[in-house]
C-alpha positions in Angstrom: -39.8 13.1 -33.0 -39.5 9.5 -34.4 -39.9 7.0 -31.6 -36.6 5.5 -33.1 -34.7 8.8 -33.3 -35.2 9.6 -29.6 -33.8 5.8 -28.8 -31.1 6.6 -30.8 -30.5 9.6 -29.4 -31.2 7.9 -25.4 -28.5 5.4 -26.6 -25.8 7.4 -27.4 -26.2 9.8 -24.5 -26.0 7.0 -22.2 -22.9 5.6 -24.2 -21.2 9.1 -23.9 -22.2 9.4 -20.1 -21.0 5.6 -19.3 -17.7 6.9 -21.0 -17.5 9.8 -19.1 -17.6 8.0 -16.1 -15.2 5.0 -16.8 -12.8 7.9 -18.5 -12.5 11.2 -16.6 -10.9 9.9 -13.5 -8.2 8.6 -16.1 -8.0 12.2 -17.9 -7.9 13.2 -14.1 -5.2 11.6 -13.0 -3.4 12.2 -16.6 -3.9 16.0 -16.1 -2.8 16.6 -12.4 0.2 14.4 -13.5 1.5 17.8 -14.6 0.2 20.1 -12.3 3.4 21.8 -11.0 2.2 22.2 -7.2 1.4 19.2 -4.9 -2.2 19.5 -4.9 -4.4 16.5 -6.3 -7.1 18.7 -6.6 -5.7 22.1 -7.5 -4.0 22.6 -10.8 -1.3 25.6 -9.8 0.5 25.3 -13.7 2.5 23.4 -15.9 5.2 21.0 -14.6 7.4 17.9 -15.5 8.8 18.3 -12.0 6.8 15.1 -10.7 8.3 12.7 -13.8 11.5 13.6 -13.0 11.2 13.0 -9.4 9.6 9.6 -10.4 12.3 9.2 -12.8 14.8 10.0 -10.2 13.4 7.6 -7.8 14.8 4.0 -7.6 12.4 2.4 -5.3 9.7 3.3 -8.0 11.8 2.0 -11.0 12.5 -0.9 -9.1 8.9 -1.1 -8.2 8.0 -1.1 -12.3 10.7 -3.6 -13.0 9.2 -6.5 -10.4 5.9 -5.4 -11.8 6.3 -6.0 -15.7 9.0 -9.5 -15.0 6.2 -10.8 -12.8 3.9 -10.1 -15.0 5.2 -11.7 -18.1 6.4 -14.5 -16.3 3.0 -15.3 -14.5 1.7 -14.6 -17.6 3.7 -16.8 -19.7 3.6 -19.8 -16.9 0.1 -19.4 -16.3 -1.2 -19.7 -20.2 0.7 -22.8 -20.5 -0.3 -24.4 -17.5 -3.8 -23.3 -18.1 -3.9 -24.5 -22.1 -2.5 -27.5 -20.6 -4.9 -28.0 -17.9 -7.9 -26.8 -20.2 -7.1 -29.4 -23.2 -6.6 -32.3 -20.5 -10.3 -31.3 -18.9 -11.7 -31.7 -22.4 -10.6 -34.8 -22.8 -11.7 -36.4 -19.4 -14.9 -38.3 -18.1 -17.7 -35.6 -17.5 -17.1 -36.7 -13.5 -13.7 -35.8 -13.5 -14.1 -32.9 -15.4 -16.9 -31.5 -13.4 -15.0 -31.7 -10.2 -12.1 -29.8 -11.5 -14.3 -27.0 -13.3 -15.9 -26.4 -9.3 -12.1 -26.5 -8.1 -11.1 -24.0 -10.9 -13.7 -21.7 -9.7 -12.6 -21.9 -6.2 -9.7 -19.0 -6.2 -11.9 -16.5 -8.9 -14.7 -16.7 -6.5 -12.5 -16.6 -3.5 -12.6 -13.3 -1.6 -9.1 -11.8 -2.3 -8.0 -11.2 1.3 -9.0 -15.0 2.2 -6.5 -16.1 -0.6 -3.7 -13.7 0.3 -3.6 -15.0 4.0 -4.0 -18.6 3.1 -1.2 -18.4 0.5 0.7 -16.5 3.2 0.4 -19.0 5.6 0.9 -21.7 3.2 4.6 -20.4 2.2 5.0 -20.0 6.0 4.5 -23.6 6.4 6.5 -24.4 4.0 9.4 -22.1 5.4 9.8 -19.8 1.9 11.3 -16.8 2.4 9.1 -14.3 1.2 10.4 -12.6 -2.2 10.0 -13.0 -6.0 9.7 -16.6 -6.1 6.6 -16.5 -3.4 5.0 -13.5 -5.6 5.6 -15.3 -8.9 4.1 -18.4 -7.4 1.1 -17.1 -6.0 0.4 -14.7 -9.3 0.6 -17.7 -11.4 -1.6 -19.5 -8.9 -4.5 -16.8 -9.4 -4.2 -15.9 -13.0 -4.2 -20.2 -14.7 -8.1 -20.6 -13.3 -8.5 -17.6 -15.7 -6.6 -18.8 -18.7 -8.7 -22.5 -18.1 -11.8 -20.3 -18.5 -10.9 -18.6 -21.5 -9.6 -21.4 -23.3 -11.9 -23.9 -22.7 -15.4 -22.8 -24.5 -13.2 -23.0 -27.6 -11.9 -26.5 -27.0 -15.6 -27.0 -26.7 -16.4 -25.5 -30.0 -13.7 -27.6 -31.7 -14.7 -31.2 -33.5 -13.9 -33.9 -30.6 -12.9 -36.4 -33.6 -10.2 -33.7 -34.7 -7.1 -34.9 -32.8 -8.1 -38.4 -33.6 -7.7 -37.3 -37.2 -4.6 -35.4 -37.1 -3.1 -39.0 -35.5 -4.1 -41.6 -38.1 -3.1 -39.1 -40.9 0.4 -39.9 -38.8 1.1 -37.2 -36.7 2.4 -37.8 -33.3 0.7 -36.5 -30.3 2.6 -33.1 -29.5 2.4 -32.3 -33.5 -1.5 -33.0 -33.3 -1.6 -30.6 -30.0 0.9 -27.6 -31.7 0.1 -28.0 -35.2 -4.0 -28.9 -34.8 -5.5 -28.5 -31.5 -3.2 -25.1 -30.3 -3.8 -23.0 -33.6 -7.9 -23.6 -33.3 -7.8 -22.5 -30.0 -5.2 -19.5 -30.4 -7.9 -16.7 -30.1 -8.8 -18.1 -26.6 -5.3 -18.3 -25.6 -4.8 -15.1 -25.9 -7.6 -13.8 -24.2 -6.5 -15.5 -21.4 -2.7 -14.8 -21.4 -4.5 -10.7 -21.6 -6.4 -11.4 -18.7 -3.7 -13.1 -16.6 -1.0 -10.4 -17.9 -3.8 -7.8 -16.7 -4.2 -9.5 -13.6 -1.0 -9.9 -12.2 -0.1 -6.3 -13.2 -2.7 -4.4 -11.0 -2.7 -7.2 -8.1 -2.2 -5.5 -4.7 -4.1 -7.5 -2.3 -2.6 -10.6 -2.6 1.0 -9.4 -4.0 0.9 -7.8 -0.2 0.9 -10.4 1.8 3.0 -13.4 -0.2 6.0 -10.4 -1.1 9.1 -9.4 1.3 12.7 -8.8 1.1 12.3 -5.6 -0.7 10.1 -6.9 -3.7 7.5 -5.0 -4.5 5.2 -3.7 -7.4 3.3 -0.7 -8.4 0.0 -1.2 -6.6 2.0 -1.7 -3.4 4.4 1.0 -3.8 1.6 3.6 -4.6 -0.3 2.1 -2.0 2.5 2.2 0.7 3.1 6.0 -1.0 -0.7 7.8 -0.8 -0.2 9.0 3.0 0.9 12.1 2.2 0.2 14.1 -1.1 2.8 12.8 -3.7 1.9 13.8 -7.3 4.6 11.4 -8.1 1.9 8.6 -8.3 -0.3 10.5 -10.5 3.2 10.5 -12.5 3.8 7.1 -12.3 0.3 6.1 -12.9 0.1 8.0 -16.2 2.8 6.3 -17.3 1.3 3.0 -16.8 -2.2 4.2 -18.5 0.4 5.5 -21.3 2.0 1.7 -21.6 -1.4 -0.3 -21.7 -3.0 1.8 -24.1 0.1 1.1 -26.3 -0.1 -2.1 -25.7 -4.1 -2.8 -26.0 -3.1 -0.9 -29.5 -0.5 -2.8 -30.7 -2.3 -6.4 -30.1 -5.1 -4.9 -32.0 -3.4 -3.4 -34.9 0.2 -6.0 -35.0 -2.5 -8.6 -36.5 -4.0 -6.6 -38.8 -0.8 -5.3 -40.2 0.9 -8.7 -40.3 -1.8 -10.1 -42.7 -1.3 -7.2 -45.0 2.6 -7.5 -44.9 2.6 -11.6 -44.7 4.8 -12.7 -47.8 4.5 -16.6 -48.9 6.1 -18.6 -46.4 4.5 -21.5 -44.3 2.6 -20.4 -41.3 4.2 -22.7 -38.9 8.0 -21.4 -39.7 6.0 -17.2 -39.5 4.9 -18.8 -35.8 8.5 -20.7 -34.5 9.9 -17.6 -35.5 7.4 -15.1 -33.3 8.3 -17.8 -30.6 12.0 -17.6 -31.0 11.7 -13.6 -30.7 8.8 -13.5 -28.1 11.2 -15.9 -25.6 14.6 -13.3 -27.0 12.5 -10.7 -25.9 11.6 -12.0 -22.5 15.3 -12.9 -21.9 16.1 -9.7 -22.5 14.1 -8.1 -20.4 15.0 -10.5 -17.8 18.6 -9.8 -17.7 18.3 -5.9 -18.0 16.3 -5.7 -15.3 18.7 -7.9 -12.9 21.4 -6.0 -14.0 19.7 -3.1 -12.7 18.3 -4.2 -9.9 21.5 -5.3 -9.1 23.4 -1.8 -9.8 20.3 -0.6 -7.3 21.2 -2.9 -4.4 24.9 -2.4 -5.4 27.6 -4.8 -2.7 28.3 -3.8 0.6 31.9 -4.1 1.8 33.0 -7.3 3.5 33.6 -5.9 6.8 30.4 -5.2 7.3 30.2 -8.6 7.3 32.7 -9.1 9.9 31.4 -6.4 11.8 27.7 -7.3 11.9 27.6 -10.7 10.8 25.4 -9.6 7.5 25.9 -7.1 5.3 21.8 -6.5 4.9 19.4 -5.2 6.9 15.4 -5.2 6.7 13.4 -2.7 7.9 9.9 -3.0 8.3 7.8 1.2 8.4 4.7 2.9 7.5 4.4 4.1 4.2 6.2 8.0 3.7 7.6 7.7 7.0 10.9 8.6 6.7 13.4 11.2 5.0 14.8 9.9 1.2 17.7 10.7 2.4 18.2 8.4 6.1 18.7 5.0 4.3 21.1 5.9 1.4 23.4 8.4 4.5 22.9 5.0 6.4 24.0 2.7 4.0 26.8 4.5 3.1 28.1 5.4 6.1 28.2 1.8 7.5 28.7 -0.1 4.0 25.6 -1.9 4.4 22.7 -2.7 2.3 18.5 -1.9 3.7 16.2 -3.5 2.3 12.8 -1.4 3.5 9.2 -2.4 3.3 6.2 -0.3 4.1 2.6 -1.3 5.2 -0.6 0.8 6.0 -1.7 -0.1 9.6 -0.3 -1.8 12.4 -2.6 -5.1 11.8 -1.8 -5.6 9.0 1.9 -5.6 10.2 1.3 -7.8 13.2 -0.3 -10.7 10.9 2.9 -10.5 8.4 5.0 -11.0 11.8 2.6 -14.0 13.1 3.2 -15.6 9.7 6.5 -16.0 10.8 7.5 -13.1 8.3 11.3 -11.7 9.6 12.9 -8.2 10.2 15.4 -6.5 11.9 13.7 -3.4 12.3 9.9 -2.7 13.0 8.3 0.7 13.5 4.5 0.0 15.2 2.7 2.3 17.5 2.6 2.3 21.2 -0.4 -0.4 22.0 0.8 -2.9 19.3 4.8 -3.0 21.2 2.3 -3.7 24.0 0.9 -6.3 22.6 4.1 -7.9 21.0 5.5 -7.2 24.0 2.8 -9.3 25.9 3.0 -12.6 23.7 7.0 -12.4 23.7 7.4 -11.0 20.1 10.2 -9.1 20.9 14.0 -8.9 21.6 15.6 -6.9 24.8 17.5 -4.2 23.3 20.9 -3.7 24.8 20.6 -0.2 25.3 24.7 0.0 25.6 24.9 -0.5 22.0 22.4 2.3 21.4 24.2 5.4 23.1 22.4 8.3 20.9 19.1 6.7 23.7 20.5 9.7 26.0 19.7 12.0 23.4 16.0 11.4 23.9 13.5 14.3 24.8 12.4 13.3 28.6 9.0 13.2 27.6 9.2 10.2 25.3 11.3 8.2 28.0 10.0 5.7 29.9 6.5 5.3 28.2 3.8 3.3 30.4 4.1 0.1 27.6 7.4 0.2 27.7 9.1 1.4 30.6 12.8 1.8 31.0 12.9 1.5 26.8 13.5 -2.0 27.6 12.4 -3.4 23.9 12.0 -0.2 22.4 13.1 3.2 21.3 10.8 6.1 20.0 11.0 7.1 16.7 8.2 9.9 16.1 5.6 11.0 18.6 2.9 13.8 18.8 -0.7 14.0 19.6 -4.1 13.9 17.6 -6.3 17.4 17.8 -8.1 19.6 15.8 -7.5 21.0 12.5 -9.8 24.4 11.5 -10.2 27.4 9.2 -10.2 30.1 11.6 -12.1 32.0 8.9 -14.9 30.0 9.2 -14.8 28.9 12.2 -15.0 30.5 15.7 -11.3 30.2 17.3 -13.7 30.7 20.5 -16.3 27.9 19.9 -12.9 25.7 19.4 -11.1 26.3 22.7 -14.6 26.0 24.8 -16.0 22.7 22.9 -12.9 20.7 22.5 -14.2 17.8 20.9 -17.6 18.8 21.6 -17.1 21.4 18.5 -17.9 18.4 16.1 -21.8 18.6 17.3 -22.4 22.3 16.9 -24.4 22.3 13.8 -23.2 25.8 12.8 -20.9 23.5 11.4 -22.6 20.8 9.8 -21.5 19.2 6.6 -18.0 21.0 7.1 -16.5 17.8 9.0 -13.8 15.6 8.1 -13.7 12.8 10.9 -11.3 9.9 10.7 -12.0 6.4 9.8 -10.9 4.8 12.6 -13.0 3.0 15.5 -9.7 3.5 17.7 -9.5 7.4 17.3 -13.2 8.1 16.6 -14.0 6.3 20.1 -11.1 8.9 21.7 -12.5 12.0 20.6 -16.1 10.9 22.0 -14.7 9.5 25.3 -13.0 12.5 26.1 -15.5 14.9 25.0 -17.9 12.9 27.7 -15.5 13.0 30.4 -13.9 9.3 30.1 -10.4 7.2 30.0 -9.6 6.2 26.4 -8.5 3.3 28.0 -11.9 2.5 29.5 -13.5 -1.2 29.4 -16.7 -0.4 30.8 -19.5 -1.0 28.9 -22.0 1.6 29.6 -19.1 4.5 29.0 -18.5 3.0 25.6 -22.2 2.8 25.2 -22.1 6.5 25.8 -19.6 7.4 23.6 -21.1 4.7 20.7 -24.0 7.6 21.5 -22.1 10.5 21.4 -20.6 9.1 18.0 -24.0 8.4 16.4 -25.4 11.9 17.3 -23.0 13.5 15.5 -22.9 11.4 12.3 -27.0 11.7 12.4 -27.0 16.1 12.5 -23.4 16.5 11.3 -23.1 14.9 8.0 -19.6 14.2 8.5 -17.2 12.8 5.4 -15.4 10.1 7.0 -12.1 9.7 5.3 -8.1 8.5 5.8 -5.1 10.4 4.6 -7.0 12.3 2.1 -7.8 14.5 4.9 -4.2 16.2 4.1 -5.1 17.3 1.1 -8.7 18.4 1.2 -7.7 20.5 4.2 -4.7 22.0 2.3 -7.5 23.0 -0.2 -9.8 24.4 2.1 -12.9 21.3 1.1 -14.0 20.9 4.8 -13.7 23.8 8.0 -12.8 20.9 10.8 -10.9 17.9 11.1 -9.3 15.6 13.9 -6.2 14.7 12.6 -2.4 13.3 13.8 0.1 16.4 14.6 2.2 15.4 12.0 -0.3 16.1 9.5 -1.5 18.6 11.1 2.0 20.4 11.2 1.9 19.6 7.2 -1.2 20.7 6.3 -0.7 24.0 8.6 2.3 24.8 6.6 0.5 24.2 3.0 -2.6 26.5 4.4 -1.8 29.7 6.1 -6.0 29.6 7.0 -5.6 26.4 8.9 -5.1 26.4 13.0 -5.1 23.5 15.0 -6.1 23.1 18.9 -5.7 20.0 21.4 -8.8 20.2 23.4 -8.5 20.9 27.5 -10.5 17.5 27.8 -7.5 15.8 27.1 -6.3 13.8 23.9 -4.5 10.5 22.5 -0.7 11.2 22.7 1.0 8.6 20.9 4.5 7.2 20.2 5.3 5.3 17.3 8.9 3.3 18.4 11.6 1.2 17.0 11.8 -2.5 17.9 13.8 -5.6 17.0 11.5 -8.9 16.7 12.8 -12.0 18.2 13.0 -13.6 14.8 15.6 -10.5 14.0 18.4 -12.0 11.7 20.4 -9.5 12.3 20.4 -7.6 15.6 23.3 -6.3 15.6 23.0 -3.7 12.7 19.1 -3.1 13.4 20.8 -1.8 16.9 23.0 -0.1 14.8 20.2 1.5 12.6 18.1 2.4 15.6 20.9 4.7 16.9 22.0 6.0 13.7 18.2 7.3 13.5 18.8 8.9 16.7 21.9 11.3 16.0 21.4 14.9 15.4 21.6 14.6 11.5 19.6 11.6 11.2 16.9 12.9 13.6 16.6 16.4 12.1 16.4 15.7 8.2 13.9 13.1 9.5 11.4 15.3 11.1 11.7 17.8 8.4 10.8 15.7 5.6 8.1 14.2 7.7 6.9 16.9 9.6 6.0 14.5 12.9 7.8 15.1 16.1 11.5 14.4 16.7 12.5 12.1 20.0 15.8 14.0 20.0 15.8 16.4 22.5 18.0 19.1 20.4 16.6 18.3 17.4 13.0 19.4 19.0 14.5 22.4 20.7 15.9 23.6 17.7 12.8 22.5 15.4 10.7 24.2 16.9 12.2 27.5 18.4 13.6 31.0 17.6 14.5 30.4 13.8 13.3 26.8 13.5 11.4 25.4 10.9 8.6 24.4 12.8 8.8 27.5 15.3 5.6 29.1 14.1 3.8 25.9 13.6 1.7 25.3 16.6 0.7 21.8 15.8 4.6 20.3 15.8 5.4 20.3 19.2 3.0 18.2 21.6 1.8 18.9 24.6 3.6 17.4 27.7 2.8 16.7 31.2 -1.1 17.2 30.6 -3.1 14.8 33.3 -5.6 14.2 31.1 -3.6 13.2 27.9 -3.0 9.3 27.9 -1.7 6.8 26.0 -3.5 4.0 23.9 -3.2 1.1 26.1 -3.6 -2.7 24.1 -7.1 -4.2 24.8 -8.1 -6.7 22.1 -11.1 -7.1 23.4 -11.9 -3.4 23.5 -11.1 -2.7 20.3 -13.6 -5.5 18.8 -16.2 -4.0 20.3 -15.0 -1.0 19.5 -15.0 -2.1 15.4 -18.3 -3.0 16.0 -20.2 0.0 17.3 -18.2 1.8 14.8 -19.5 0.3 11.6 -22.7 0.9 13.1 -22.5 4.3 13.3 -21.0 4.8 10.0 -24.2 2.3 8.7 -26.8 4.8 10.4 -25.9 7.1 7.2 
C-alpha cells in the first residue's frame, strides 16, 4: 500500500476515534435521556417521563432562567468592558501595557477554587448579600480577561496610523472607534463574547461560592441533584446540548445567509438596526424571566409578617435531601416563602457560613454541629417553640454532641454497613468478616469503597478493633495499613454517590455505603442485602440548626417542627429513604405493612456498645486526608 494512502487512512481513523471519544458520552447522555426507568446505565424502554418531570419542576426552570440572563448579561458586560480595555492597552506605553497583559492573565491562570473563595471573601468584606448581583459580578469578572485576549491580536494586526486617519478626515473619536477601529476588529469580538457566553454558562465552581438567596444555575442545580439517580439531569442536560448546537448553528449559518439576502442599504444602518433588536431581545428576555421568577416565588400573606417578623425563610440542605413535597405543604400552610439551597459536603457548607454567608435553617452532620457548636456558631433553640421535639424516637435524643437537643434537632439518622449480592457473595463470609470481608480476595475487583478519608478510616478501625474516635497515632498507623492492604490485593473502585446506581445494576458484589442508600438501592435490586458488622459501625445524625447570624429565628423554629409532625416526617423519609426521627413515623415505616418493613437496611441498629458517633477532631481528620490520598496514590 502507498506510504501516503496508509497516512491517509492513519489520519482519518484517529479523526473518527478522537470523535468518538469527545462525542459518545454526549449521544450517551442524549439516549438515557429517554430511557423510561431510572437507571443511567440500563436502558429499560422508551420514555418522555423524565422531560416532563423536568418540565414540571420549577427549581430546574428557575435554574435555566438565572443561567441564560447571567449569561447574556456577563456576556454582553464583559465584551464591552473587554473591547474597551483591549483598544486602550493598544494604545498605551509597552510598560504599561505589559503590566496589564500579566494582570489579565492573573484570573485565566488562577486555580478556580482560589478565585471562588477570594471573590467570596471579597463580597463578604464588602457586606453584599450573596445573589444575582454577586454572580453577575463575579461571571463578568472571569469572562473580560478572555474577551481582552481574543480581541487584542487583531488590534495588533490593524495599521496603528488608522484611527489617526479616520480623525483628520474629521471624524470624532467615538465615530473613529464604532465606525473604524470596532468593525476591523468585529471577528475577534465575537470570539470573545462566544467564549465569555460559553464560560459563564457551564461555570460551577465559582458560581458556588459568590451565589445565595435561592439563585442558582444549571451546573449547580445538577450538581446539588446527582446524589441519588435522577434521569431528570440527563433530561435537562439534553436540552442544553439541544440549545448550543442550535446556537453554534445559527452563528455559523445567520452570516452566511445575511450576505445572500443583504439588499442595498448602508452597512452602518443593517448594524444600528441588529443593535436595536439584539438589546429588544435581551429586554425581552429579561422581563419574561422576572415575571416568572416572580409567579415562582409568588407573595406571602402579610401576617406572616406580623407573625414572624419576615415573610421568607432560607434553608440551607444537602442536595436530594428532602421530599418535593415538604416546602411547597410548608409554605402554604404558613403563608411563607423558602428560599432553599443545597451543597455537597459539610465543608464546603462550614466555609459559606465562615464567609459570613446567612440562614435560618442548616442541616450538617453530627461532628460539624460539634464544631459550630465549639466556636459559638450557633443559636440556643427554645425547644418550647418546637413541641413536635417530643415526638422524637429515644434513640436520637440526647446525642453525645449535643446533649439535651440544646442547639439542635435531628432530621435523618442511620448507620453506614455493607451492601452485597448474596448471589455472589457468601451471606456467611459477611456476618463473620464484618469489615474484614473487603480483604478476602475471593472478592477482589468486585469492591465499591467510598471516597472518603472520614468513613474509609472507620471501616479499617473497627475491622482492627479501635475507637473511630481515636487520636493515637500508631492505631491510625494501623488502620492507614489495613487501608493500603486492601487497595494493593483488592483492586477496589473508589467512588461517591455513583455507588447507588452501579449497585442497583449489579457492576460491583460489595459496597460500604450510608443506610439510606442502602435502603434505596435494596429496594431497586431484590439481589442486594446489606449487613452492619458485629465490630461495630459509624451511626450518624444529620440535625437541624439555626446559626447565630439566623435572620429569622422565629419561622426557622417554625420549619424545624413543621418537619417533625407526622405528615412532614413520613413523606420525608419515603421520598428519601433515610431514617425518620419521629418515633411513629419509624414504627410505622418500618413494621407490619410499612414501606420499609422488609427492608433490612432502614431501620438502624440501637443500643450497640460498639457503634459510636463521629466526634469533631480537626486535627484528626488532616491526618486522616493525608494517609488517605496516599493510599489511593499506591494504585
Amino acid at each position: 500500500m502507498n506510504p501516503n494512502t496508509k497516512r491517509s487512512i492513519g489520519g482519518k481513523l484517529l479523526l473518527a476515534a478522537t470523535a468518538i471519544f469527545f462525542y459518545l458520552p454526549i449521544v450517551y447522555i442524549i439516549v438515557f435521556s429517554f430511557n423510561d426507568s431510572r437507571s443511567l446505565t440500563k436502558f429499560g424502554g422508551f420514555s418522555l417521563r423524565w422531560y416532563e418531570k423536568m418540565f414540571t419542576d420549577s427549581t430546574m426552570m428557575e435554574a435555566v432562567v438565572y443561567t441564560v440572563i447571567i449569561a447574556l448579561l456577563a456576556t454582553v458586560i464583559s465584551t464591552v468592558v473587554g473591547t474597551l480595555a483591549a483598544i486602550g492597552m493598544s494604545r498605551s506605553r509597552k510598560a504599561l501595557k505589559n503590566v496589564v497583559e500579566q494582570i489579565n492573565n492573573l484570573p485565566i491562570m488562577n486555580p478556580e477554587i482560589v478565585t471562588a473563595i477570594g471573590l467570596l471573601m471579597f463580597f463578604s468584606a464588602l457586606g453584599m448579600e450573596k445573589g444575582f448581583l454577586t454572580l453577575l459580578l463575579a461571571h463578568v469578572m472571569f469572562c473580560t480577561p478572555y474577551v481582552i485576549l481574543s480581541v487584542s491580536p487583531k488590534l495588533r494586526s490593524l495599521d496603528p496610523n488608522l484611527a489617526d486617519a479616520a480623525l483628520d478626515l474629521g471624524a470624532t473619536p467615538i465615530q473613529a472607534l464604532t465606525k473604524v477601529i470596532v468593525p476591523q476588529i468585529m471577528p475577534g469580538i465575537i470570539s470573545g463574547a462566544l467564549i465569555a457566553f460559553t464560560m459563564s454558562f457551564d461555570d460551577f465552581i465559582i458560581s458556588y461560592f459568590v451565589t445565595g438567596n435561592g439563585v442558582q444555575n444549571i451546573s449547580i442545580l445538577v450538581y446539588t441533584m446527582s446524589k441519588r439517580v435522577n434521569p431528570s439531569i440527563n433530561a435537562l442536560s439534553s436540552l442544553v446540548i439541544v440549545l448550543i448546537t442550535a446556537a453554534l448553528i445559527l452563528v455559523n449559518v445567520l452570516p452566511v445567509l445575511r450576505e445572500k439576502s443583504r439588499q442595498k442599504r448602508e452597512e452602518v444602518q443593517s448594524h444600528i438596526n441588529s443593535h436595536k433588536k439584539a438589546a429588544l431581545l435581551l429586554a425581552g428576555l429579561v422581563v419574561i424571566a422576572g415575571a416568572g421568577l416572580f409567579a415562582l416565588r409568588g407573595n406571602a400573606p402579610i401576617s406572616a409578617v406580623d407573625k414572624y417578623g419576615s415573610d421568607t425563610m432560607k434553608l440551607y440542605i444537602p442536595g436530594e435531601y428532602m421530599s418535593e413535597e415538604l416546602i411547597p405543604s410548608f409554605e402554604e400552610e404558613f403563608g411563607v416563602d423558602v428560599i432553599a439551597e443545597y451543597f455537597d459536603s459539610n465543608e464546603m457548607m462550614y466555609t459559606k457560613i465562615q464567609a459570613g454567608d446567612s440562614y435560618d435553617v442548616i442541616v450538617p452532620s453530627d461532628y460539624m454541629i460539634e464544631r459550630m457548636m465549639a466556636e459559638d456558631m450557633l443559636q440556643e433553640l427554645d425547644l418550647d417553640k418546637i413541641p413536635n421535639i417530643e415526638m422524637l424516637t429515644d434513640e436520637v435524643k440526647n446525642l453525645p454532641y449535643d446533649p439535651y437537643n440544646t442547639y439542635s434537632v435531628p432530621y435523618f439518622w442511620g448507620s453506614v454497613g455493607i451492601v452485597y449480592n448474596h448471589n455472589n457473595v457468601d451471606p456467611q463470609d459477611v456476618e463473620e468478616q464484618g469489615f474484614e470481608v473487603l480483604r478476602n480476595t475471593k472478592y477482589r475487583g468486585k469492591l465499591y469503597i467510598y471516597d472518603s478519608e472520614r468513613d474509609s478510616f472507620m471501616m479499617a478501625l473497627k475491622a482492627l478493633g479501635y475507637s473511630m474516635n481515636t487520636d493515637n497515632e500508631a492505631e491510625i498507623q494501623d488502620a492507614y495499613e489495613w487501608l493500603l492492604q486492601m487497595n494493593n490485593t483488592m483492586a477496589p473502585a473508589y467512588v461517591t454517590d455513583e455507588v447507588i446506581d452501579g449497585m442497583i445494576n449489579g457492576n460491583k458484589d460489595i459496597a460500604v455505603v450510608y443506610s439510606g442508600d442502602a435502603t434505596y438501592i435494596l429496594d431497586e435490586n431484590e439481589e442486594m442485602s446489606f449487613w452492619m458488622p458485629l465490630e461495630g459501625t459509624n451511626l450518624w445524625s444529620d440535625a437541624m440548626i439555626i446559626p447565630k447570624n439566623a435572620a429569622n429565628p422565629l419561622l426557622a423554629q417554625e420549619f424545624i417542627n413543621y418537619v417533625l409532625s407526622y405528615e412532614a416526617a413520613k413523606g420525608n423519609s419515603e421520598y428519601v429513604g433515610y431514617t425518620s426521627p419521629n418515633s411513629q413515623v419509624l414504627q410505622e415505616l418500618s413494621s407490619g405493612d410499612g414501606m420499609y418493613s422488609e427492608n433490612e437496611a432502614y431501620l438502624p441498629r440501637s443500643g450497640y456498645p460498639h457503634d459510636e458517633v463521629f466526634r469533631d477532631n480537626p486535627v484528626m481528620k488532616k491526618m486522616l486526608a493525608e494517609l488517605w490520598l496516599k493510599v489511593k496514590a499506591a494504585n
